[in-house]
Backbone as CSV, one residue per row, in Angstrom:
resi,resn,N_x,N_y,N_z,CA_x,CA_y,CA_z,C_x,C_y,C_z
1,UNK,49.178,-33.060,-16.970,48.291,-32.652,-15.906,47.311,-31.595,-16.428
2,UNK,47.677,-30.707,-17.038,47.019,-29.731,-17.618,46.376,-29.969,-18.626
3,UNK,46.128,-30.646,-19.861,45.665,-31.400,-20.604,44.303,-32.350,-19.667
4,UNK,44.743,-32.782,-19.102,43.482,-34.332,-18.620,43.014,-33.191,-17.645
5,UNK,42.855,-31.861,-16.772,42.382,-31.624,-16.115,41.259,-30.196,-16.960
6,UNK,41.975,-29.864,-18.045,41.292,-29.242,-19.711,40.093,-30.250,-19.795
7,UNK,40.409,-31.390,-20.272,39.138,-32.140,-21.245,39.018,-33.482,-20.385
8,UNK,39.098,-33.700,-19.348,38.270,-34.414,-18.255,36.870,-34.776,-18.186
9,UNK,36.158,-33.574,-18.908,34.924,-33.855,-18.778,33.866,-34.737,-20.164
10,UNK,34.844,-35.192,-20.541,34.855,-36.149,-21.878,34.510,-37.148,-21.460
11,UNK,34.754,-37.779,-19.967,34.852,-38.896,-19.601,33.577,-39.019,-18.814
12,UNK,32.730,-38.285,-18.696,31.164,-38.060,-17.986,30.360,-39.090,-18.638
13,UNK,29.612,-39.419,-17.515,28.444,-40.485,-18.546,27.234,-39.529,-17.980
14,UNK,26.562,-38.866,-18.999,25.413,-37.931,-19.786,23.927,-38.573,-19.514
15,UNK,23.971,-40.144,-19.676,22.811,-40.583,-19.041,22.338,-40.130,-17.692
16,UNK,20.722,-40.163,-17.972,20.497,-39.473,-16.201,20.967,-40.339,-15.157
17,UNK,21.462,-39.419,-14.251,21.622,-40.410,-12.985,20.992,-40.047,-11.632
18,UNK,21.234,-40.434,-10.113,20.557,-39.955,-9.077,20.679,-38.600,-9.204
19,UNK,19.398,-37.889,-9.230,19.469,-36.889,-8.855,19.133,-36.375,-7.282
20,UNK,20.299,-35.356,-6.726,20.361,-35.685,-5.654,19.738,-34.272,-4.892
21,UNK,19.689,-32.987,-6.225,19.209,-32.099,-6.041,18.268,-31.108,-7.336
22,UNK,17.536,-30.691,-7.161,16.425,-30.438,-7.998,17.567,-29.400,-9.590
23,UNK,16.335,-29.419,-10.766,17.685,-29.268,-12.002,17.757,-27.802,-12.153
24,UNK,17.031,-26.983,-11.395,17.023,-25.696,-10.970,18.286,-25.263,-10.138
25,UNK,18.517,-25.960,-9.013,19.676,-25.688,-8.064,21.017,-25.816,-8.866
26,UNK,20.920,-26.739,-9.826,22.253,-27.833,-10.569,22.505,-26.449,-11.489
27,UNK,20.909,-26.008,-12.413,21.603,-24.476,-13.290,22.192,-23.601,-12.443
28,UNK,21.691,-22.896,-11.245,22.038,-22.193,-10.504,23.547,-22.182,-10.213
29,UNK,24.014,-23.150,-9.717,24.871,-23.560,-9.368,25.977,-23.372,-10.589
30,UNK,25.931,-24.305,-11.682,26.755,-23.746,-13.100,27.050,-22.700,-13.676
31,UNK,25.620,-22.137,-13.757,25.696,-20.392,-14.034,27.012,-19.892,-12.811
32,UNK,26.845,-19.794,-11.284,27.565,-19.063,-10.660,29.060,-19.285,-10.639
33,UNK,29.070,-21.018,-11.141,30.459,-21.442,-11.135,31.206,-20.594,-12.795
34,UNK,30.200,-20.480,-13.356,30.841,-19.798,-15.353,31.054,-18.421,-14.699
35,UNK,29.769,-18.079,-14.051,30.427,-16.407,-13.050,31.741,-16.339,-12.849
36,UNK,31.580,-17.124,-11.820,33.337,-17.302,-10.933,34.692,-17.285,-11.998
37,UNK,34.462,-18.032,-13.167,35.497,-18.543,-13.631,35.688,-17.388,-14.767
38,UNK,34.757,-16.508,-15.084,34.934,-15.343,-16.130,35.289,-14.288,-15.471
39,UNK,34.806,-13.591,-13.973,35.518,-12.950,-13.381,37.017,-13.126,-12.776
40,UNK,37.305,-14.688,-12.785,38.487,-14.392,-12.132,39.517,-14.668,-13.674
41,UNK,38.744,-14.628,-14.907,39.815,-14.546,-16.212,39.904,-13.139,-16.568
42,UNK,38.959,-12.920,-16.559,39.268,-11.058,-16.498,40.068,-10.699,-15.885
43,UNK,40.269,-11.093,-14.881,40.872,-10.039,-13.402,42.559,-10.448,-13.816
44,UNK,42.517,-11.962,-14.487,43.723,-12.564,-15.142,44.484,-11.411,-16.026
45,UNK,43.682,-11.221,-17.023,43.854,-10.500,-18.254,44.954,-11.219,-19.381
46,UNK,45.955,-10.951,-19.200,47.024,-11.117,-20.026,47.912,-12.380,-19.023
47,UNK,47.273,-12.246,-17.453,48.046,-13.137,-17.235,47.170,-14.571,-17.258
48,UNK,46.904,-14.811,-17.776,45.796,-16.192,-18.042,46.789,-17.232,-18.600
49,UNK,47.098,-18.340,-18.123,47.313,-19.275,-19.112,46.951,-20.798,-18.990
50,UNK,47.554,-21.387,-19.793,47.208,-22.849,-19.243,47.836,-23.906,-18.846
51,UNK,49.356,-23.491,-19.060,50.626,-24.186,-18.109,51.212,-23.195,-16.923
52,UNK,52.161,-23.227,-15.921,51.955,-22.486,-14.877,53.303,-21.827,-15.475
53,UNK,53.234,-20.473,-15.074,54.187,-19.117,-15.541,54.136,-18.682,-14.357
54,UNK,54.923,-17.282,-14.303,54.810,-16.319,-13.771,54.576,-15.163,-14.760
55,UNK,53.244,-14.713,-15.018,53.024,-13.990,-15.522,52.558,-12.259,-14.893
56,UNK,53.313,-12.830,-13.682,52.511,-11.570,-13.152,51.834,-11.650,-11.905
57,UNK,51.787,-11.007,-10.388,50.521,-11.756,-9.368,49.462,-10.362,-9.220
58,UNK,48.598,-11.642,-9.623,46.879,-10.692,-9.978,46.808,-10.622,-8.320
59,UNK,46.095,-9.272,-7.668,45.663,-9.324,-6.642,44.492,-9.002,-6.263
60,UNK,44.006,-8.310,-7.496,42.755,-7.604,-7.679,41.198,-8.801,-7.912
61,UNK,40.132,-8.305,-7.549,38.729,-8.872,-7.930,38.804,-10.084,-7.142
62,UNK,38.440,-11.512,-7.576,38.215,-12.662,-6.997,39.848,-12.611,-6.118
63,UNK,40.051,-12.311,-6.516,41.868,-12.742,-6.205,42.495,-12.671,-4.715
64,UNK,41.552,-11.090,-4.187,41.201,-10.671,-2.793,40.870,-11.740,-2.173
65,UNK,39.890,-12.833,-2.236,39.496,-13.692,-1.543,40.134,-15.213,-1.615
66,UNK,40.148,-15.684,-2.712,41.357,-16.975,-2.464,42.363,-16.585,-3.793
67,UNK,42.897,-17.666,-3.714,44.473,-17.334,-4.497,44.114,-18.183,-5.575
68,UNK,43.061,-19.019,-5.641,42.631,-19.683,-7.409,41.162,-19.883,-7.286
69,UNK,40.890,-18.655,-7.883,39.322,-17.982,-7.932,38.136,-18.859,-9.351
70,UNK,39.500,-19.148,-10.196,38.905,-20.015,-11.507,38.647,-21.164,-10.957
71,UNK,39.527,-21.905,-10.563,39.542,-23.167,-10.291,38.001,-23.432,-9.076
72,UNK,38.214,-22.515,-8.269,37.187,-22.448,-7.461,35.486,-22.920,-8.148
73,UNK,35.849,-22.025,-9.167,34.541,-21.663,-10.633,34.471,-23.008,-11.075
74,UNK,35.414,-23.674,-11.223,35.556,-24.989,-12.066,34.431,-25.922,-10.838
75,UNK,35.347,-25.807,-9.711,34.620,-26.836,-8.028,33.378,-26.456,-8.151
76,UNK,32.587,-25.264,-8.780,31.205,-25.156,-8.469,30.387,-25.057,-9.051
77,UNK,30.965,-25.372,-10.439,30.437,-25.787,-11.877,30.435,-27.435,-11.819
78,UNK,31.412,-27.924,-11.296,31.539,-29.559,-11.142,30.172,-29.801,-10.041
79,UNK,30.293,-29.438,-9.170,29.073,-29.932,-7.938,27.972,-29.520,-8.916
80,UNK,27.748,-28.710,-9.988,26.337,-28.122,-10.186,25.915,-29.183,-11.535
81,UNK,27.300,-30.077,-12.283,26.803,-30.951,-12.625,26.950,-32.475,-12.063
82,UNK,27.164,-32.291,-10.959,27.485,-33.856,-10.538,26.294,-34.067,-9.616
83,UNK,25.633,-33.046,-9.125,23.965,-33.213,-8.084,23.158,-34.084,-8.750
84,UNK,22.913,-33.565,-9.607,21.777,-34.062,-10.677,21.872,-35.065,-11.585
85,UNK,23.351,-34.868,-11.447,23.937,-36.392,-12.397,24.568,-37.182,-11.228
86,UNK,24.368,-37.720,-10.422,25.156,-38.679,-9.551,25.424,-39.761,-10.207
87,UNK,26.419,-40.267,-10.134,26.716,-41.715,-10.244,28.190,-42.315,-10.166
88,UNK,28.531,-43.603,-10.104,29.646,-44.093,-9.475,30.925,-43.122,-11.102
89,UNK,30.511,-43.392,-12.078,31.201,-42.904,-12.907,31.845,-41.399,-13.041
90,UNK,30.893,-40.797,-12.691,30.701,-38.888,-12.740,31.541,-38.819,-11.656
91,UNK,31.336,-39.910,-10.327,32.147,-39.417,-8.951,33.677,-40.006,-9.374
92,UNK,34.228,-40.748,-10.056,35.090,-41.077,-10.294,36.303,-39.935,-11.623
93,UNK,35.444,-39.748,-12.227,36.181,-38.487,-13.061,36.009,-37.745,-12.052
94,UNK,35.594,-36.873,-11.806,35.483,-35.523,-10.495,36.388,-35.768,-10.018
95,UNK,36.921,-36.881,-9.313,38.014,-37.434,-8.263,39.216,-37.180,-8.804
96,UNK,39.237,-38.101,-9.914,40.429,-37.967,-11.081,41.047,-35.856,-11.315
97,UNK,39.850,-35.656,-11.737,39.835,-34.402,-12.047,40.679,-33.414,-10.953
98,UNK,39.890,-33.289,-9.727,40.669,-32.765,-8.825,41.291,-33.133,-8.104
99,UNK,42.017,-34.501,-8.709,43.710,-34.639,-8.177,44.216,-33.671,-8.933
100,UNK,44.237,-34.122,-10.316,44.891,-32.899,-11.111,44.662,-31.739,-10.745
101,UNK,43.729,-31.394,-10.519,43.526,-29.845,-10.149,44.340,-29.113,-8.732
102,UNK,44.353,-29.962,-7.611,45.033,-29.747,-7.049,46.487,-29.787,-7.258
103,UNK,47.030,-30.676,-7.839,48.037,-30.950,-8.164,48.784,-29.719,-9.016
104,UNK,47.890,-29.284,-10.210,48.442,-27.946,-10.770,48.429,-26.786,-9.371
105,UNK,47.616,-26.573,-8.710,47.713,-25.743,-8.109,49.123,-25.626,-7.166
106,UNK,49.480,-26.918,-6.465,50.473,-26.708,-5.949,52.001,-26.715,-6.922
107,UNK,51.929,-26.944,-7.750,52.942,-26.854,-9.085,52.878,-25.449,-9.454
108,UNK,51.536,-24.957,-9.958,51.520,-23.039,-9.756,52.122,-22.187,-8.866
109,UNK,51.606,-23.006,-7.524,52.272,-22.170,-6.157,54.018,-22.370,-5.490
110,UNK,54.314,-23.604,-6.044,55.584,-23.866,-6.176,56.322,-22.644,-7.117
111,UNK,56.185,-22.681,-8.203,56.758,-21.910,-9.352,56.581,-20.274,-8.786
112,UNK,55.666,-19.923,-8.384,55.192,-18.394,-8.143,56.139,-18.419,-6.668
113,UNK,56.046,-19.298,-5.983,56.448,-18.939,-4.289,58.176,-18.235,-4.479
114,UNK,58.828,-18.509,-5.948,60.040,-17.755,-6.229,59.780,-16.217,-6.527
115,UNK,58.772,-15.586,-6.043,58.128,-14.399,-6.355,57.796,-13.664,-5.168
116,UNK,58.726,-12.612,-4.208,58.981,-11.973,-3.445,56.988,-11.566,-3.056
117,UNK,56.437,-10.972,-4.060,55.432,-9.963,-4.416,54.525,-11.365,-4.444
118,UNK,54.574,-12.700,-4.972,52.949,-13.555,-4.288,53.409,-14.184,-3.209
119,UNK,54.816,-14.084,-2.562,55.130,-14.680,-1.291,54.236,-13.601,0.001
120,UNK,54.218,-12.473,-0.435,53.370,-11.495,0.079,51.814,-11.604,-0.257
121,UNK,51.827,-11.852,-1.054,50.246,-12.365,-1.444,49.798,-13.092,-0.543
122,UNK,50.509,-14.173,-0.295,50.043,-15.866,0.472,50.061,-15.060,1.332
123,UNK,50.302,-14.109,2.192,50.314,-13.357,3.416,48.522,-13.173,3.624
124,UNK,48.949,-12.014,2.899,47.061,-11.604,2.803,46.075,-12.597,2.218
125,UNK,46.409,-13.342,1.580,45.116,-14.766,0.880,45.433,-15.999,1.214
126,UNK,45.135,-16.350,2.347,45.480,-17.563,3.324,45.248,-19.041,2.432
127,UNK,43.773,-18.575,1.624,43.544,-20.175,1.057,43.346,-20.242,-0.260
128,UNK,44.070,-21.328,-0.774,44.088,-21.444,-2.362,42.925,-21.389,-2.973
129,UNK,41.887,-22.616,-2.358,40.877,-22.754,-2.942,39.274,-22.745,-2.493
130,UNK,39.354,-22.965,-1.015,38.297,-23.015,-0.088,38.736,-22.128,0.816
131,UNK,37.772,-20.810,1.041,38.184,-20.093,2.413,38.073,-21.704,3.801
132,UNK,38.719,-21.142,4.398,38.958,-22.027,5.952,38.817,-23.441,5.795
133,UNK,39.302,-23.663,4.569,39.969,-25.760,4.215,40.647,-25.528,3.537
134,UNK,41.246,-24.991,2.590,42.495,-25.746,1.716,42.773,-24.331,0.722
């Protein structure tokens, strides 16, 4: 899961496709999603990894607002290249992609929910990945 949801984006077809929003909005959009995903590795620090641990529950920076602030980074780096690149292929990895992605997440939150201190977390940070959906 962690592996194919790593290098997923191997499977993109690079040719132009519908563009569905101008290639200004699509940088915009990438830039804020590399934002997202470097602030919430910082805020990680030492607890960063790439199979699910308990390394620790970050509460600080992005962390305040949902409970997977990277992944979030990843969702808005994906929309910022999938606008401009539309196509049946790009929508089909994306799909692929965040099964896995979800899928780690609830495998993360499984493993951590044995953790008194992010069972308290989920208290105060209602949503994993979208404030008020999911």
């Amino acid at each position: 899961m962690s592996t194919g949801a790593t290098f997923y984006f191997l499977a993109f077809r690079l040719e132009p496709g519908i563009h569905l929003v101008p290639e200004w909005l699509a940088a915009a959009l990438q830039i804020a999603g590399l934002a997202i995903q470097i602030s919430a590795k910082l805020s990680l620090r030492r607890s960063f990894g790439i199979l699910p641990a308990n390394r620790g529950v970050v509460v600080h920076g992005p962390y305040r607002l949902i409970r997977h602030p990277m992944y979030f980074g990843y969702l808005v780096n994906d929309m910022g290249f999938l606008l401009p690149n539309f196509g049946l292929q790009n929508v089909l990895v994306l799909a692929f992609h965040w099964t896995l992605q979800i899928g780690r997440i609830v495998r993360e939150e499984r493993l951590l929910s044995n953790d008194e201190m992010y069972r308290d977390y989920t208290q105060r940070v209602r949503y994993r990945l979208i404030a008020g959906v999911f």
